[in-house]
MMTF fields as JSON, N, C-alpha, C and O atoms, coordinates in Angstrom:
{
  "mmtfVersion": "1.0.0",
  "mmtfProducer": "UNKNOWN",
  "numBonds": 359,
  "numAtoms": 360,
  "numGroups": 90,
  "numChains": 1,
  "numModels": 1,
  "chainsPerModel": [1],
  "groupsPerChain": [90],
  "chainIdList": ["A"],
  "bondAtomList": [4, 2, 8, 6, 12, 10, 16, 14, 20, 18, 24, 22, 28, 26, 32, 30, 36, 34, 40, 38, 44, 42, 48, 46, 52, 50, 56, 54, 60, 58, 64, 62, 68, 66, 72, 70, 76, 74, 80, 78, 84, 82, 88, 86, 92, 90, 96, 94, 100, 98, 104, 102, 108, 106, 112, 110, 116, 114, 120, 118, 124, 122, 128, 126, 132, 130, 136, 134, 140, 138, 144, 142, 148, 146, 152, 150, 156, 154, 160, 158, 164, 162, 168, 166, 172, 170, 176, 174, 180, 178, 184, 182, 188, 186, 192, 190, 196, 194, 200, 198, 204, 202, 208, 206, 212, 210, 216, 214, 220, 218, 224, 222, 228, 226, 232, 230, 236, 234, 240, 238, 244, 242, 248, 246, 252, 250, 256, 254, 260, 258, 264, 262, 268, 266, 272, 270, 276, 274, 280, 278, 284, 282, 288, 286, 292, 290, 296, 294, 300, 298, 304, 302, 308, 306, 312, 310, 316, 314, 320, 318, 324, 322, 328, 326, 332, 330, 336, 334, 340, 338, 344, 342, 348, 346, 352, 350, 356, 354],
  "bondOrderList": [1, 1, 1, 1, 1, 1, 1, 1, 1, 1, 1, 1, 1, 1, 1, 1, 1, 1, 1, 1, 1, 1, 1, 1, 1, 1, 1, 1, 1, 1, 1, 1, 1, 1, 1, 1, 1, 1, 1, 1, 1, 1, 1, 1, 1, 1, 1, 1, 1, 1, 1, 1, 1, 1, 1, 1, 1, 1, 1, 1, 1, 1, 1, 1, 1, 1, 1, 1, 1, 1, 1, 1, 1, 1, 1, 1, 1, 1, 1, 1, 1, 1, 1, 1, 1, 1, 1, 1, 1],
  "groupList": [{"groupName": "UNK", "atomNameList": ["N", "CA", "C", "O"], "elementList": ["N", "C", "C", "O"], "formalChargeList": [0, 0, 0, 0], "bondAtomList": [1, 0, 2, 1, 3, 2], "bondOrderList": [1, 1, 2], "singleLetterCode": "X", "chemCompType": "L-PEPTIDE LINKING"}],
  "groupTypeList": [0, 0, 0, 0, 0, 0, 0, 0, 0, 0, 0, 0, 0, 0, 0, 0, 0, 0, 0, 0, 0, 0, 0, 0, 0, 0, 0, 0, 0, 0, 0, 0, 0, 0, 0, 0, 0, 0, 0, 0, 0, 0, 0, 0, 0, 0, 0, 0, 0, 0, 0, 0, 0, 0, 0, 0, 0, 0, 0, 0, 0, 0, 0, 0, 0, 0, 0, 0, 0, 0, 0, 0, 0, 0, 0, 0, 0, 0, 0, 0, 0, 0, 0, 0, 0, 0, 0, 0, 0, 0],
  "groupIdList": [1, 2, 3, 4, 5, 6, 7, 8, 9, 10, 11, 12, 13, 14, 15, 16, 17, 18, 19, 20, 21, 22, 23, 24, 25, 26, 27, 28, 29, 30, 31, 32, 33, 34, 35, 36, 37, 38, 39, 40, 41, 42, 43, 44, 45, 46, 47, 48, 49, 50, 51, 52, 53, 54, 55, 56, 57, 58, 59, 60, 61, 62, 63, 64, 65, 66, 67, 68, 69, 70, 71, 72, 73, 74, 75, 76, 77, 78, 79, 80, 81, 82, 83, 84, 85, 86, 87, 88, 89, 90],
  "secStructList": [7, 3, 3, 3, 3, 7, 7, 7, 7, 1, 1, 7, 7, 2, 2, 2, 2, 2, 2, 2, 7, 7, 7, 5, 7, 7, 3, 3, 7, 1, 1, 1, 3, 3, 3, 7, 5, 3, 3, 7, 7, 7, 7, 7, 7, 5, 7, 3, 3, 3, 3, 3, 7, 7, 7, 7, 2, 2, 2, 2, 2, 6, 7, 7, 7, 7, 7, 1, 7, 7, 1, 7, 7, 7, 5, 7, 7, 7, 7, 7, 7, 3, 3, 7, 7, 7, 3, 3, 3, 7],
  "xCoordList": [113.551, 114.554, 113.909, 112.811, 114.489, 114.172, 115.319, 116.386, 115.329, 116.329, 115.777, 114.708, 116.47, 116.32, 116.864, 118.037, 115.908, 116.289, 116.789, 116.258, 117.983, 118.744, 118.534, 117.557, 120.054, 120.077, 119.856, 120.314, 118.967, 119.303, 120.882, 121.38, 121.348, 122.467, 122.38, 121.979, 122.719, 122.579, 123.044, 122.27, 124.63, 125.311, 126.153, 127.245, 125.296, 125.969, 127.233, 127.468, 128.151, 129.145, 129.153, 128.215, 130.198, 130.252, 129.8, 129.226, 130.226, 130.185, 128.986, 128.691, 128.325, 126.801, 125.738, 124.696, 126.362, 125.282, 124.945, 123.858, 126.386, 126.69, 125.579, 124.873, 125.948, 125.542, 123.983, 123.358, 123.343, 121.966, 121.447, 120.249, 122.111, 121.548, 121.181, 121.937, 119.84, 119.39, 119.07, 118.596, 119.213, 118.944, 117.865, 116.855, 117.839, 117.12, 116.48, 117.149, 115.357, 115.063, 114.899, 113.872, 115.981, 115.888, 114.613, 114.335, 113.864, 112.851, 112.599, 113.728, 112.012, 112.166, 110.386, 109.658, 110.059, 108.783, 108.451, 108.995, 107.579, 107.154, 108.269, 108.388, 108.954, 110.544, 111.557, 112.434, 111.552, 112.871, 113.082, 112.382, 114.482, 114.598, 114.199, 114.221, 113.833, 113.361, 114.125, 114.087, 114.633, 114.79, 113.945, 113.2, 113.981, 112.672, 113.825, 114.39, 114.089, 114.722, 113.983, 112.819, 114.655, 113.747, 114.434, 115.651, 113.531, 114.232, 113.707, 112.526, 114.552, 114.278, 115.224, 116.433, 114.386, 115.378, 116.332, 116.042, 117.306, 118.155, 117.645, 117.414, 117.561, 117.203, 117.677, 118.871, 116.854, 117.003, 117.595, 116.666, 118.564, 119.151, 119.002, 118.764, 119.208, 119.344, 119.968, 119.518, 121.091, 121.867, 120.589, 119.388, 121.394, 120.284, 120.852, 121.977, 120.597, 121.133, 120.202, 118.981, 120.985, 120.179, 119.992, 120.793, 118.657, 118.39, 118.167, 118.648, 117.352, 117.653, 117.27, 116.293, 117.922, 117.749, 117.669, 118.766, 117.027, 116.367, 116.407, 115.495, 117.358, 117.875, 118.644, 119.516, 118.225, 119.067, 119.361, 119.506, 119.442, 119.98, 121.336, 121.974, 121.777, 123.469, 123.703, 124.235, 123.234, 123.659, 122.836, 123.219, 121.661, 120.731, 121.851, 122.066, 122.433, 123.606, 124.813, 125.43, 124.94, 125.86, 127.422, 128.562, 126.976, 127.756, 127.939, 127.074, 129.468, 129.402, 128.711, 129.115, 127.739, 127.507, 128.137, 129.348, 127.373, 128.304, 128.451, 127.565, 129.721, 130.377, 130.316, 131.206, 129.658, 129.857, 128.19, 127.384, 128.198, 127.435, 128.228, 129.369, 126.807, 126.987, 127.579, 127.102, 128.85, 129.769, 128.665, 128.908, 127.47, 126.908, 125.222, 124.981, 124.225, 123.351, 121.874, 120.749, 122.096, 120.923, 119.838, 119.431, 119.153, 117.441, 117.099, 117.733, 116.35, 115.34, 113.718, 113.563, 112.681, 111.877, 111.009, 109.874, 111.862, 111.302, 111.511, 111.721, 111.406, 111.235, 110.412, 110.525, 109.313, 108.597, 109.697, 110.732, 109.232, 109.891, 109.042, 108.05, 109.595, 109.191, 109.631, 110.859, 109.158, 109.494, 109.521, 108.696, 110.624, 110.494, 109.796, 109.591, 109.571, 109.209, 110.042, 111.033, 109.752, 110.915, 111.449, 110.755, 112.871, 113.269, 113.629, 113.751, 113.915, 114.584, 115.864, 116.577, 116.545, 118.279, 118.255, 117.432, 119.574, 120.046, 120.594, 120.668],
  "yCoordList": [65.865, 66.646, 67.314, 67.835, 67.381, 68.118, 69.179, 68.591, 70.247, 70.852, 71.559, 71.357, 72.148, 72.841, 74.379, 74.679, 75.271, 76.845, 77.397, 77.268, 78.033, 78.493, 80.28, 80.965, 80.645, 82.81, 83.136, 82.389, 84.536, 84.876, 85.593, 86.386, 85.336, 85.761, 87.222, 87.427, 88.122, 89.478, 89.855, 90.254, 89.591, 89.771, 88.329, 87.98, 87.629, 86.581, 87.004, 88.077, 85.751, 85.675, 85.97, 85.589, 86.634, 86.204, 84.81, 84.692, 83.782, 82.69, 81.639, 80.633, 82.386, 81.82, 82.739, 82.358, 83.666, 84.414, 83.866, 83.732, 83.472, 82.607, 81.242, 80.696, 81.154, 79.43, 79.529, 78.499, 80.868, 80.639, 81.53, 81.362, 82.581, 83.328, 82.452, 81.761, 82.847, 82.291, 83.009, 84.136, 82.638, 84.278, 83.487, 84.148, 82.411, 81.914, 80.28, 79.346, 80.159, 78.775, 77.536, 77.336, 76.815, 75.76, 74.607, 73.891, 74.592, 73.336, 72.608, 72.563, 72.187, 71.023, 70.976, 70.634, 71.358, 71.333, 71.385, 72.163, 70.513, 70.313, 69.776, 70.133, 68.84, 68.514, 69.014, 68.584, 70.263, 71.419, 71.52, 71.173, 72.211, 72.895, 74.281, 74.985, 74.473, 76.091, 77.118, 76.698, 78.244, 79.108, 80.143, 80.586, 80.6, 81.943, 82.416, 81.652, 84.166, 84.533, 84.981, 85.36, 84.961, 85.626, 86.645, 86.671, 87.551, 88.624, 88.569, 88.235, 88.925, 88.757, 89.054, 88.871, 89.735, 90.494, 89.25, 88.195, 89.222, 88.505, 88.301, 88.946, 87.163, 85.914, 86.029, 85.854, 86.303, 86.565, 85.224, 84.556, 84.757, 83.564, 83.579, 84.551, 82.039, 81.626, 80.55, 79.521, 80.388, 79.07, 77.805, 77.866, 76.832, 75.861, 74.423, 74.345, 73.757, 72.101, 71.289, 71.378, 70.227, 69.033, 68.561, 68.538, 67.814, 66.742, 65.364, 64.305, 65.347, 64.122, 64.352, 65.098, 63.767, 63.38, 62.62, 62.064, 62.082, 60.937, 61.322, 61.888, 61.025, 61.981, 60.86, 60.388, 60.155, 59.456, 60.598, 60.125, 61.892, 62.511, 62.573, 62.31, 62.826, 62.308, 61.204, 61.17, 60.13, 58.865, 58.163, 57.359, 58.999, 58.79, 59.307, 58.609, 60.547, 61.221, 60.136, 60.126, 59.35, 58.16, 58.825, 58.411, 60.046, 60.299, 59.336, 58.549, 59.45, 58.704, 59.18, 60.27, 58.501, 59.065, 60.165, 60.114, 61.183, 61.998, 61.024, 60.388, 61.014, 60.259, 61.445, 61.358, 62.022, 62.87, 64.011, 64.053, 64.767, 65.623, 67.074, 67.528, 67.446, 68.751, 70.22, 70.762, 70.72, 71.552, 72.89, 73.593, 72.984, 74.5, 74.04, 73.268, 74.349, 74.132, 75.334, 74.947, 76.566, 77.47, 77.46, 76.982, 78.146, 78.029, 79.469, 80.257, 79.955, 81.09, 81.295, 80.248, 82.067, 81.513, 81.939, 81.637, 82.532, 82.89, 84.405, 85.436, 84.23, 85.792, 85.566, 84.516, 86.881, 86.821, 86.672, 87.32, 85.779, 86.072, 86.36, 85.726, 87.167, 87.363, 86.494, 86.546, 85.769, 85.42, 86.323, 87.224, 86.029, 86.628, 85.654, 84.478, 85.851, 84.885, 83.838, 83.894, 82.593, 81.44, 81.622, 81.932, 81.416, 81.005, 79.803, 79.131, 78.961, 78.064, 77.943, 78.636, 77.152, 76.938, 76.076, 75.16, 76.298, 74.836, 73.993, 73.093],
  "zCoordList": [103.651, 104.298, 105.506, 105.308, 106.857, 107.659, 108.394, 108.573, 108.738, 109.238, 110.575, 111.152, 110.789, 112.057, 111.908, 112.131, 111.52, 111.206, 112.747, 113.851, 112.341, 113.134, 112.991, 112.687, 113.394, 113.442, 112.336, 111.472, 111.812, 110.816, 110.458, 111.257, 109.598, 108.852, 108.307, 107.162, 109.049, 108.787, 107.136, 106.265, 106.97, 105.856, 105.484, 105.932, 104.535, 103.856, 103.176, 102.621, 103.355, 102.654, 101.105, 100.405, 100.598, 98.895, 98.171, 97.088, 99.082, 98.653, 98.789, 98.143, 100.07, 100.763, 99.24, 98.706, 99.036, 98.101, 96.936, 96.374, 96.565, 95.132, 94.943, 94.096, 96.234, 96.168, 96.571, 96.826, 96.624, 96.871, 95.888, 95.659, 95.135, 94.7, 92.921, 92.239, 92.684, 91.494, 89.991, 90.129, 88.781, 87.842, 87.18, 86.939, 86.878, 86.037, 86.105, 86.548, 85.689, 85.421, 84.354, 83.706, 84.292, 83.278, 83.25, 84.212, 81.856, 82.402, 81.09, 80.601, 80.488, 79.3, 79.29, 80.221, 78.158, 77.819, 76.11, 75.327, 75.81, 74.389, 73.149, 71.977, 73.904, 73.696, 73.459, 72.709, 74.251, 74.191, 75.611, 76.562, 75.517, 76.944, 76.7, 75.691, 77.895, 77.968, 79.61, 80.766, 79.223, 80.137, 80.4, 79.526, 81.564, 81.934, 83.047, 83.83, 82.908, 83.461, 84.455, 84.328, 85.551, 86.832, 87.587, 87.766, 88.055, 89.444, 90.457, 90.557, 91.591, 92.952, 93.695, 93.548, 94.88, 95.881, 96.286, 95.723, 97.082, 97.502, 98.807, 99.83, 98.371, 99.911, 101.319, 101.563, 102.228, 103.595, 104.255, 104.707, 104.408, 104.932, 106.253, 106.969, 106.66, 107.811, 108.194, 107.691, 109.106, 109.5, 109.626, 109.892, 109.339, 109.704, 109.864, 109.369, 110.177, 111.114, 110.36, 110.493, 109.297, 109.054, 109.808, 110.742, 109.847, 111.37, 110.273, 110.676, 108.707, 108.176, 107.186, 107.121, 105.833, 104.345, 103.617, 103.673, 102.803, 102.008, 100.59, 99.987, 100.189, 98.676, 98.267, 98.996, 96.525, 95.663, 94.421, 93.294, 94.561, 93.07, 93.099, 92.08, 93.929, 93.8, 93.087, 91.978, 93.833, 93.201, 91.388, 90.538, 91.556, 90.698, 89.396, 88.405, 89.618, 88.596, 88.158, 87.093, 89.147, 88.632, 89.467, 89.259, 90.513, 91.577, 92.588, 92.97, 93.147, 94.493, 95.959, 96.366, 96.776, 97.586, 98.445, 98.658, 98.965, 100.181, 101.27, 101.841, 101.46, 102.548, 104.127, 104.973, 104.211, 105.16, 105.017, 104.088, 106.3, 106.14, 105.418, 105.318, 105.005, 104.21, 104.935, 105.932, 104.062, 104.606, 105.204, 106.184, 104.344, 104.815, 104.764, 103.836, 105.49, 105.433, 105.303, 105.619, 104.872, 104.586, 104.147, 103.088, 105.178, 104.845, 104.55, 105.251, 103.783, 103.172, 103.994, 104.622, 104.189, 104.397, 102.518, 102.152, 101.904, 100.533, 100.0, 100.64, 98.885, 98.643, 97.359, 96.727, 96.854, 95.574, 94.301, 94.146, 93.576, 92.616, 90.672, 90.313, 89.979, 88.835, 87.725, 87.657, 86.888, 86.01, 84.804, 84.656, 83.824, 82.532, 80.923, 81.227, 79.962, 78.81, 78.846, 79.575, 77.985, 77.649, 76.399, 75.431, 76.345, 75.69, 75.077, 76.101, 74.078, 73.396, 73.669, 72.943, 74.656, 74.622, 73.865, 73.87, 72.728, 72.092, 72.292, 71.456]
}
């Protein structure tokens, strides 16, 4: 993937927040799944312009390709984040 970071975004949308903001991490280890909750300030966004992508997980899902480019494109440059213990999901 390459993009092209654009303005920062002073005050994200409700919906830009949603779609970036993260609580937790799912991962699969020792033949379980496992969650670890995490905190972290909320992500400093920034507009940003695909320039190109090389991605089969869409289709790898047994999705139909995106027929089009992507409606919103945001970049972060990061923020620290904390993890909490794992749990066991069933």
């Amino acid at each position: 993937m390459t993009v092209r970071v654009g303005a920062p975004i002073p005050e994200p949308t409700p919906l830009e927040h949603f779609l970036t903001a993260r609580w937790g991490l799912h991962t699969r280890a020792y033949g379980h799944t496992r969650h670890l909750p995490n905190w972290h300030p909320r992500w400093p966004l920034h507009r940003a312009e695909l320039l190109h992508l090389d991605d089969e997980l869409v289709t790898a899902a047994g999705l139909p390709a995106p027929d089009g480019p992507p409606v919103s494109v945001l970049h972060s440059p990061g923020v620290p984040v904390v993890f909490g213990g794992p749990t066991s999901v069933p």
